[in-house]
C-alpha positions in Angstrom: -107.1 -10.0 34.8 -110.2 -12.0 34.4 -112.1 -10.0 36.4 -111.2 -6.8 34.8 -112.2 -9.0 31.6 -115.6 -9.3 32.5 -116.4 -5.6 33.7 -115.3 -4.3 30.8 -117.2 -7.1 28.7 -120.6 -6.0 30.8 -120.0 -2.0 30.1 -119.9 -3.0 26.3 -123.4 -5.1 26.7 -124.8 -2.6 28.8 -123.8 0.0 26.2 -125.0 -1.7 23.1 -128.0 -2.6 24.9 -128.7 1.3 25.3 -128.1 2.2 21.7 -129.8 -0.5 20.2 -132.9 1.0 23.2 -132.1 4.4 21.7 -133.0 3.4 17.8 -135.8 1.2 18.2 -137.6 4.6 20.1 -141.0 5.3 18.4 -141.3 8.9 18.5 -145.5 10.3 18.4 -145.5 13.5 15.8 -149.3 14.8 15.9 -150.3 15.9 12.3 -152.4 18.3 11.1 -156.2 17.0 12.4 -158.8 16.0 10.6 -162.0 18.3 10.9 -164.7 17.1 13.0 -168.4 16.5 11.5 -171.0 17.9 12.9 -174.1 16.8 13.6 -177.6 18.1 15.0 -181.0 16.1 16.0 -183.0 19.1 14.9 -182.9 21.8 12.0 -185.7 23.7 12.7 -188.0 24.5 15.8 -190.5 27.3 17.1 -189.5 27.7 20.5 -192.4 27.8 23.9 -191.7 29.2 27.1 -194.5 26.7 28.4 -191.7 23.9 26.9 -188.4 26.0 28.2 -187.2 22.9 30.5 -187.8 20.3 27.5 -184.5 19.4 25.7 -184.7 21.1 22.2 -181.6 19.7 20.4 -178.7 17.4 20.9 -175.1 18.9 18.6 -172.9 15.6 18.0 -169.3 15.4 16.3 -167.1 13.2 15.7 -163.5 13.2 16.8 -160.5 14.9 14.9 -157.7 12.4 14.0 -153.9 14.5 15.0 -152.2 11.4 13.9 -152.1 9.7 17.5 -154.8 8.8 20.2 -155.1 12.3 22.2 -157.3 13.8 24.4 -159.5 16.5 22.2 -161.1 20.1 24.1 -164.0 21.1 21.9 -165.7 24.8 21.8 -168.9 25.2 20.3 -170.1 28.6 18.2 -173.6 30.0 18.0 -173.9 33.7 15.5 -176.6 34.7 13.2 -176.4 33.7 9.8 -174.4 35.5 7.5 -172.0 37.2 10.1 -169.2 34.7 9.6 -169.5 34.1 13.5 -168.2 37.6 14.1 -169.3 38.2 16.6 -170.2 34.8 18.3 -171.7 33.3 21.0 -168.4 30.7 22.1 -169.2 27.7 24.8 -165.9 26.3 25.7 -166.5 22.1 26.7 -164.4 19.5 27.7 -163.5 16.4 25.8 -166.9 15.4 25.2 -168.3 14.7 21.4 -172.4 16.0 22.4 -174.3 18.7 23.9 -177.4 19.4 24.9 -179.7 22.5 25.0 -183.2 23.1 26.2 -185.7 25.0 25.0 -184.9 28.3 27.5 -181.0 27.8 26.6 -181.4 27.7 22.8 -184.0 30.9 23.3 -181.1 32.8 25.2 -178.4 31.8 22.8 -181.0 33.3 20.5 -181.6 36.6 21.8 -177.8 36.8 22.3 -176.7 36.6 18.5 -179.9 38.7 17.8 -182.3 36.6 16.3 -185.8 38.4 17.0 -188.6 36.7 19.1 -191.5 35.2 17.8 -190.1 35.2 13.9 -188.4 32.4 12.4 -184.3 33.3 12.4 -181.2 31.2 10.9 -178.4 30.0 13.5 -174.9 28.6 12.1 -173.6 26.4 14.8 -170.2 25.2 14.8 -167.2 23.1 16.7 -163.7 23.7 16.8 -161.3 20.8 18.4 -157.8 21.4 19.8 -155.5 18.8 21.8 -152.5 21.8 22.6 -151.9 25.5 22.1 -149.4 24.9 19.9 -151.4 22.7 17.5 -153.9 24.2 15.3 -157.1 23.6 15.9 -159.9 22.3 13.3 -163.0 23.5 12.9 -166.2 21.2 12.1 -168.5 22.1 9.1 -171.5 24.5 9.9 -174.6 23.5 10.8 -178.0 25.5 10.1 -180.6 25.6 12.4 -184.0 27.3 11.6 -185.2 28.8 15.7 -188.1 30.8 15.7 -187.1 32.3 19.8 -189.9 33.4 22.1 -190.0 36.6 24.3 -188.8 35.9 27.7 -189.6 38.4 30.0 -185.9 39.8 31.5 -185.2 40.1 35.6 -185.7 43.3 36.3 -189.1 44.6 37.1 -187.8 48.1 37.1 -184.9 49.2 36.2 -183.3 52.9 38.5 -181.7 56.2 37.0 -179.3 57.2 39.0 -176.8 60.2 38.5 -177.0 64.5 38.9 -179.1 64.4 35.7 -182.0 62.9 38.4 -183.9 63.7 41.7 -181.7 61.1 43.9 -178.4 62.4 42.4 -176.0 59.3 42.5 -177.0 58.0 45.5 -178.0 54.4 44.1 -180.9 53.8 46.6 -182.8 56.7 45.7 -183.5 56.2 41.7 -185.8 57.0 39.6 -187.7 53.8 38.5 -188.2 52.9 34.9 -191.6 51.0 33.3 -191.1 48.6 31.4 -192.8 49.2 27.5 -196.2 48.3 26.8 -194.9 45.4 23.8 -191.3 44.9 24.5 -190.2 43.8 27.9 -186.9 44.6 27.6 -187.7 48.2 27.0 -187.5 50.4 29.8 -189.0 54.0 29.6 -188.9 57.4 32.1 -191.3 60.5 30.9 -190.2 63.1 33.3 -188.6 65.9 33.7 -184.3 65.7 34.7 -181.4 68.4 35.4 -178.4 68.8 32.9 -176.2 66.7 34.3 -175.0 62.4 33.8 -177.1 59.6 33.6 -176.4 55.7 34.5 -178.7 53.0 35.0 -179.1 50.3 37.8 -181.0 46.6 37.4 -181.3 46.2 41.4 -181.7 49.5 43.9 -178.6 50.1 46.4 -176.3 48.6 44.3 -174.0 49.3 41.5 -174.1 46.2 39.6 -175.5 45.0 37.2 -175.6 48.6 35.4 -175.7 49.9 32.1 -173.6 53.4 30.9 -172.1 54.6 27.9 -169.2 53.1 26.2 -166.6 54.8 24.2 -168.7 54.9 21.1 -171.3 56.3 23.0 -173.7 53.2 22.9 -174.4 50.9 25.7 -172.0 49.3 27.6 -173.3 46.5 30.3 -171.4 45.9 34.0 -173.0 42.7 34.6 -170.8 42.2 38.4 -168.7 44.9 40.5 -165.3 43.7 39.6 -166.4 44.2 35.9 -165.0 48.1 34.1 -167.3 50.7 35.6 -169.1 52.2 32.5 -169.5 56.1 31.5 -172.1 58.5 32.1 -174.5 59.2 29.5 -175.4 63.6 29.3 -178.1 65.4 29.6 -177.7 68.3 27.9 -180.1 71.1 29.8 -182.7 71.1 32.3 -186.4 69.7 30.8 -188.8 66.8 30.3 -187.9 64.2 28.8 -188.8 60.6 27.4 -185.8 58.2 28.1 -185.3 54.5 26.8 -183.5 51.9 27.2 -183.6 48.5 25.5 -181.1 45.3 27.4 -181.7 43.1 24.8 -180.2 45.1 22.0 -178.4 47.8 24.6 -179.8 50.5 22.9 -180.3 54.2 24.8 -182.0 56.7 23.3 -183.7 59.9 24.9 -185.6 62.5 23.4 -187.3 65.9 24.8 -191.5 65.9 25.6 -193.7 68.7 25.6 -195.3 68.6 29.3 -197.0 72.2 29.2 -200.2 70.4 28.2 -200.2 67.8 31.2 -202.1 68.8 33.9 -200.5 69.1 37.8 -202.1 67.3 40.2 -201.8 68.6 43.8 -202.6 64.3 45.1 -203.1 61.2 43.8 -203.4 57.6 45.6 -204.6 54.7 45.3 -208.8 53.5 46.3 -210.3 50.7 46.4 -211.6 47.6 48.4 -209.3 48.3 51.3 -210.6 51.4 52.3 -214.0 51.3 51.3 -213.7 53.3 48.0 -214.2 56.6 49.7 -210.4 58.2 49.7 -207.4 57.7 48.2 -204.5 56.7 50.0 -201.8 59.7 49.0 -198.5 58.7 47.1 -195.7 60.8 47.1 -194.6 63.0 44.7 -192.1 65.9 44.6 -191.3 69.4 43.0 -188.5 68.2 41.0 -191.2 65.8 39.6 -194.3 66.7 40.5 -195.9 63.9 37.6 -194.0 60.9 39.6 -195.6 59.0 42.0 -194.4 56.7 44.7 -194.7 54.8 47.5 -194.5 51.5 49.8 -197.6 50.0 51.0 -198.5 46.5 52.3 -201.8 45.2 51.3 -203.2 43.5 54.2 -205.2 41.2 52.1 -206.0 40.5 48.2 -208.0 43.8 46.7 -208.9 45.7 43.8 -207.8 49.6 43.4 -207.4 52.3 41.2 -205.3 55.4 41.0 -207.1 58.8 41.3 -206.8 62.5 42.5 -208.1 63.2 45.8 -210.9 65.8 45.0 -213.3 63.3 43.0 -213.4 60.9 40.0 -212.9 63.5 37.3 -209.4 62.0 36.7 -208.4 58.0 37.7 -207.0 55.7 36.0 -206.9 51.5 35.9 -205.8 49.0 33.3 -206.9 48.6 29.7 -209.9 45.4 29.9 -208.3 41.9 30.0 -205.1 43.2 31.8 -207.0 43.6 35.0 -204.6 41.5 36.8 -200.9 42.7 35.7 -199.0 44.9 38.3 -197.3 46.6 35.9 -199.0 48.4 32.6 -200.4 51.3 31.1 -203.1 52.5 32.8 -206.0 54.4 30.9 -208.3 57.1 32.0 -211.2 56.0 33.7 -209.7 52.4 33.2 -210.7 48.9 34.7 -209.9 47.9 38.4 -206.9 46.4 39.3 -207.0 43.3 41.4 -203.4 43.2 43.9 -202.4 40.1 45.8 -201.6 40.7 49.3 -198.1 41.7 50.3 -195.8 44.8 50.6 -194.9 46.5 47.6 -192.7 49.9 46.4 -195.5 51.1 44.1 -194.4 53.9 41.2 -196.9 55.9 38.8 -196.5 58.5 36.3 -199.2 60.6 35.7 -198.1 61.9 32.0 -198.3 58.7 30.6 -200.0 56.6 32.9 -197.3 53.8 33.4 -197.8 51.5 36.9 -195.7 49.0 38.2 -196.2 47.3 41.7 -192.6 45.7 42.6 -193.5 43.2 45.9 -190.4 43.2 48.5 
């Protein structure tokens, strides 16, 4: 009887023991957070390529407060000023409370909301801080920064035209090369003539990414990799010359129709200079299709200076504009400067009509 006593005396401890356990339980209910404050070390700054690897500001926050200690994953927003960040340029971050851009970083964040280079532009920068999906999460206040971006000169030193509207058709190692435009390097330009047919273009020959086609809208639409959407064609409506652009920075494609009856035909045109003695051109390689576009690959053995010309005599050549003597890629000018080519193996393109070169080294 004693025994059975003192079991059931022990259940009854062990039981209150458990309930009084289950009241004194603190349960954590996260609140609505406090917004974090945002910080910057810099609100204005003219941004220099020569400076791109030089930190150009430090963004700083402080931590929300949910109601309990919890880990916090932060986003930071970039858009121009007066878009209410739509769209924006989002940078998801980990529970860190600072971040760091250089001078090349902020200039691409630039150019990505559309701030224009070399004038002074407004940026609103922003955090948000979250510690689940199913809280809210807060958003700092918004910062201002005056950036003043600089020009940098995109990948591609030519960009291809590939499709039936072209000589190559779609076979992407056979495109028409692009030049890029004489003030903007993100502007690509063809003068030349093209079928009625579709259009694409490609940043790197033989392959079909990155490449730029029509969205639904019938504006630009960018495949940066090969598992990204595959674009649509832009049209060419009938057989003719034409001067095509198109601008990466702002993915803008326009093309419009040029009057070649006044360009004259050349039956050759090469390239002269140190190499062989000035007295002949080495031929390019043109075509029917296009008989003003000029190509080839040729190594130069060692460093020299060249022109293009015809190959009956010095009635028609052309070289650079002064003071761009050294640039392999241009406008050339009739009866222009030499051009002075380092030694290597380049695919070397050159349209007659308008006197665009471009000397891409493999």
């Amino acid at each position: 009887m004693k025994a059975i006593f003192n079991k059931l005396f022990l259940f009854l401890a062990a039981s209150l023991l458990f309930v009084s356990c289950e009241k004194d339980e603190t349960k954590v209910v996260a609140t609505e957070g406090t917004s974090p404050q945002l910080t910057a070390t810099q609100n204005k700054q003219v941004l220099t390529e020569a400076q791109k690897n030089d930190t150009a500001v430090v963004f700083s926050w402080t931590k929300p407060d949910f109601g309990y200690s919890a880990a916090v994953s932060y986003s930071i927003q970039f858009a121009k000023k007066g878009t209410n960040f739509t769209p924006a340029k989002t940078v998801y971050l980990s529970n860190v409370q600072r971040k760091g851009y250089t001078v090349a970083e902020m200039n691409a964040i630039a150019a990505e909301i559309g701030l224009a280079a070399f004038t002074a532009g407004e940026m609103e920068v922003r955090v948000s801080g979250e510690i689940s999906a199913e809280i809210a999460a807060v958003t700092s206040n918004t910062a201002t920064v005056n950036i003043t971006p600089y020009l940098s000169e995109p990948e591609y030193q030519v960009i291809y035209m590939v499709g039936d509207a072209t000589e190559g058709g779609w076979d992407n190692a056979k495109g028409t090369a692009m030049f890029r435009d004489d003030n903007d390097a993100f502007i690509y330009t063809f003068t030349g003539r093209f079928k009625a047919g579709s259009l694409k273009f490609l940043g790197i020959s033989g392959k079909w990414a990155p490449q730029w086609g029509a969205n639904a809208q019938g504006g630009v639409a960018f495949r940066e990799k090969d598992a990204d959407p595959d674009p649509s064609s832009f049209s060419i409506a009938a057989d003719g010359y034409y001067t095509v652009s198109l601008n990466i920075r702002n993915n803008v494609f326009s093309i419009a129709p040029f009057d070649a009856s006044s360009s004259t035909t050349y039956n050759s045109i090469g390239i002269i200079g140190v190499n062989n003695n000035w007295d002949s051109i080495i031929p390019m390689n043109t075509s029917s299709f296009n008989p003003h576009f000029w190509h080839f690959k040729y190594t130069f053995a060692t460093s020299t200076t060249m022109k293009f010309r015809i190959a009956s005599g010095w009635s028609a050549n052309w070289g650079p504009a002064e003071g761009h003597e050294t640039e392999l890629r241009g406008k050339g000018v009739a009866g222009g400067e030499n051009l002075t080519v380092p030694a290597g193996t380049y695919q070397v393109y050159f349209d007659d009509i308008t006197g665009h070169y471009v000397f891409v080294k493999e």
